[in-house]
C-alpha positions, 0 to 999 in steps of 0.5 A, a space after each residue: 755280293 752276289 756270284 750265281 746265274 744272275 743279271 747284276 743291276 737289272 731287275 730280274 724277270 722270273 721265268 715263263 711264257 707261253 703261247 700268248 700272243 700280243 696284248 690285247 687291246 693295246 691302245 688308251 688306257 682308262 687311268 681315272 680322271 687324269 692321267 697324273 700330277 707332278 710337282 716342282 720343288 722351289 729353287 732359292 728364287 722361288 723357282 724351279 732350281 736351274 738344273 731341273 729346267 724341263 726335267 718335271 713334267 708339267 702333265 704326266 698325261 694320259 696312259 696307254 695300257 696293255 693286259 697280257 693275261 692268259 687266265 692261266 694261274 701260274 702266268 707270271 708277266 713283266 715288262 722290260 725298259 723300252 729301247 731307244 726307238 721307243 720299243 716296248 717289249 712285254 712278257 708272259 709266262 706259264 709253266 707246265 705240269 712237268 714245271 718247263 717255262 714257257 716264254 712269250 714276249 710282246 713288242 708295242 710302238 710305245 708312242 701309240 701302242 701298236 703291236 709291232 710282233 711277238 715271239 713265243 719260244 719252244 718250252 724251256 727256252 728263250 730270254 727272261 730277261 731283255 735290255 734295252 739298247 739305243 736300238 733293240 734289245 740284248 736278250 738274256 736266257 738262263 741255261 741250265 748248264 754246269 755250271 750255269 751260263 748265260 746265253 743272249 739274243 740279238 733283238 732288232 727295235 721290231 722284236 726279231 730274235 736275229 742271233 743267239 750267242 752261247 756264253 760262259 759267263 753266270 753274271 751279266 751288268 748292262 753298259 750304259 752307252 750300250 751292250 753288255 758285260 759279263 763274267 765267268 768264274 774258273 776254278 782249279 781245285 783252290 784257284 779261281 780266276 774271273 774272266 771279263 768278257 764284254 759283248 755288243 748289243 747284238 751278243 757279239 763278244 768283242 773282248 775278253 781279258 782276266 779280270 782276277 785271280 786268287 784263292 780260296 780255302 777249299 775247292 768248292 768255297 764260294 766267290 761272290 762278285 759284284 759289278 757296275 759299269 759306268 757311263 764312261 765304259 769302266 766296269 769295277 769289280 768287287 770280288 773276294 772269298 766271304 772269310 777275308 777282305 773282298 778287293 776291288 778293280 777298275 777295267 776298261 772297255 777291253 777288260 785291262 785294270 786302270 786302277 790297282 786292286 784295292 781293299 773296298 770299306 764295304 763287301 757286302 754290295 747289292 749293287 753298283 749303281 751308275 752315275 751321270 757324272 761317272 761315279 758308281 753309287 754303292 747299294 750295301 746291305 744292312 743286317 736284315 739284308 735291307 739295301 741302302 746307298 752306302 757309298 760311291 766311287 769316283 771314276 776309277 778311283 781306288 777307293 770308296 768314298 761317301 754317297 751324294 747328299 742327295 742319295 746318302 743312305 737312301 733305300 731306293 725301290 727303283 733308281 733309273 737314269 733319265 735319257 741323254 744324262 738329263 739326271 735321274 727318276 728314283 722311288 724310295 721304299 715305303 707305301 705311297 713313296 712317289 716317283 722323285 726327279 732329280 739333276 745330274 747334281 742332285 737337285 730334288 726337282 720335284 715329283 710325279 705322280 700317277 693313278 698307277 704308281 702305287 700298283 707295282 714297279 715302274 720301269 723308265 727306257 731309254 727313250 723316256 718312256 714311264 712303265 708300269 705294271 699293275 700287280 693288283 690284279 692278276 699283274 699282267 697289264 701294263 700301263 704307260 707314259 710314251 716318252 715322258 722323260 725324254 
């Protein structure tokens, strides 16, 4: 489990920035011939499964795209997931010789790639890391405190950075109907206590409540925790000192239990993945420390049962729910892996196929579109597919 300064469930962005500016040249890409390929896999009938109507699209089409490149060797660039009004936001960052991050991000009309605005930070601050909201986006900074924190930024859809909230919390999972949970670990001497503290988009924190308590064997012993929130508003908990049983907690959208504390099957948790049904699906580790689906929990249910078929020991590289419950686009680990749709049931609908898949990570937001970021190169351009999924 984890239980630094961390974003549980959100894929982490390293730290940067820079004078940058926009992208340059954000309109079509030349993605090759084509822009993908995308096969649907045969129901009973010979068909399309019926709950996979729709969900594969028939032409990926062709790609926008955006370089974000600085020349600068230390750039380091990502992307984070578009918000629901199609806004996509792109990084970059450099460091200075003193090794102070500098931050830059980039905001794009995802349906034709125009720049809306961009934000350079003052060295050493600004978010990393920016969820995406049905409007707009939470922006999250590490704050080099002690002990460490979290800061987050209110982003509108048109990339201004309207408020900034100080926090205590050192870990942060994002709520799939929007906003954002955190956590804050207390100790005194061997007494820990996990505060549940949930903000809104903006950073505004509207609740708070003790999550758990409990001891460990000396003062300084660490206290891994995990969370997931699922698409009803439920956060579970996992948590527990590394040399006993770790235990787990349902709460709802005021940080109250809504289930007993209950001994979890499994403790070393990557994370908690949710599902459109509710259920949250466990990512384990193995012992390479390799991740796998290792179970799912019914919503509120106190106690972990088996994985869906369709995931059951999966090693995912990326897993992204589609816009409006409409189910799921995963990739699994492994050269070549293709992008796989699934149903909200777990019908394997078919797969997608880019000219760009293979060149790094792909993001999907919350408005369908498909991100991808090429790390072939100097790995900062980007391409993608407005609204795909949606």
């Amino acid at each position: 489990m984890r239980g630094s300064v961390l974003l549980l469930g959100v894929l982490p962005a390293s730290g940067g920035t820079a004078d940058a500016g926009g992208p340059q040249d954000a309109g079509p890409g030349d993605a090759g011939p084509d822009g993908g390929s995308a096969a649907a896999d045969a129901g009973l009938d010979g068909g399309v499964a019926a709950d996979c109507e729709g969900l594969v699209p028939a032409d990926a089409g062709r790609p926008l795209f955006a370089d974000l490149d600085t020349g600068n060797p230390a750039q380091i660039c990502s992307a984070a997931p578009p918000d629901g009004t199609g806004t996509l936001p792109l990084r970059v960052g450099t460091f200075d010789a003193n090794g102070v991050q500098r931050t830059a991000w980039s905001f794009v009309r995802a349906a034709d790639g125009a720049r809306i605005s961009s934000h350079a930070y003052p060295a050493g601050t600004g978010p990393t890391v920016l969820i995406p909201q049905p409007q707009g986006f939470t922006g999250v900074e590490p704050v080099a405190a002690d002990p460490p924190r979290l800061d987050l930024h209110g982003i509108n859809a048109a990339g201004d950075d309207f408020a900034t909230a100080r926090t205590d919390v050192a870990a942060l999972v994002p709520d799939p109907s929007g906003g954002v949970v955190g956590f804050a670990l207390t100790r005194a001497r061997a007494t820990f206590t996990l505060r549940f503290e949930r903000f809104d988009a903006g950073g505004n924190l509207v609740a708070s409540a003790v999550a758990a308590t409990g001891n460990t064997a000396a003062p300084d012993q660490p206290v891994p925790f995990v969370a997931g929130v699922s698409v009803r508003g439920d956060t579970l908990l996992v948590f527990g000192p590394p040399d006993r049983p770790c235990g787990a907690v349902w709460l709802d959208r005021g940080g109250s239990a809504v289930s007993p504390v209950f001994r979890p099957s499994l403790c070393r948790i990557r994370a908690l993945r949710p599902l459109v049904d509710g259920a949250l699906a466990v990512e384990g580790e193995d012992q390479d420390r390799n991740g796998f689906i290792a179970a799912s929990v019914a919503p509120r249910a106190a106690r972990f049962g088996d994985a869906p078929a369709w995931l059951a020991g999966a090693r995912l590289r990326e897993l992204f729910l589609l816009p409006r419950g409409r189910g799921y686009a995963l990739r699994r680990q492994g050269p070549g892996a293709r992008l796989e749709l699934f149903s909200p049931a777990g019908s394997r609908c078919g797969e997608l196929a880019t000219p760009g898949l293979d060149d790094g990570p792909f993001l999907v937001g919350r408005d369908g579109t498909l991100v991808e970021q090429d790390l072939t190169g100097q790995a900062c351009s980007f391409r993608w597919h407005p609204a795909l999924f949606r």
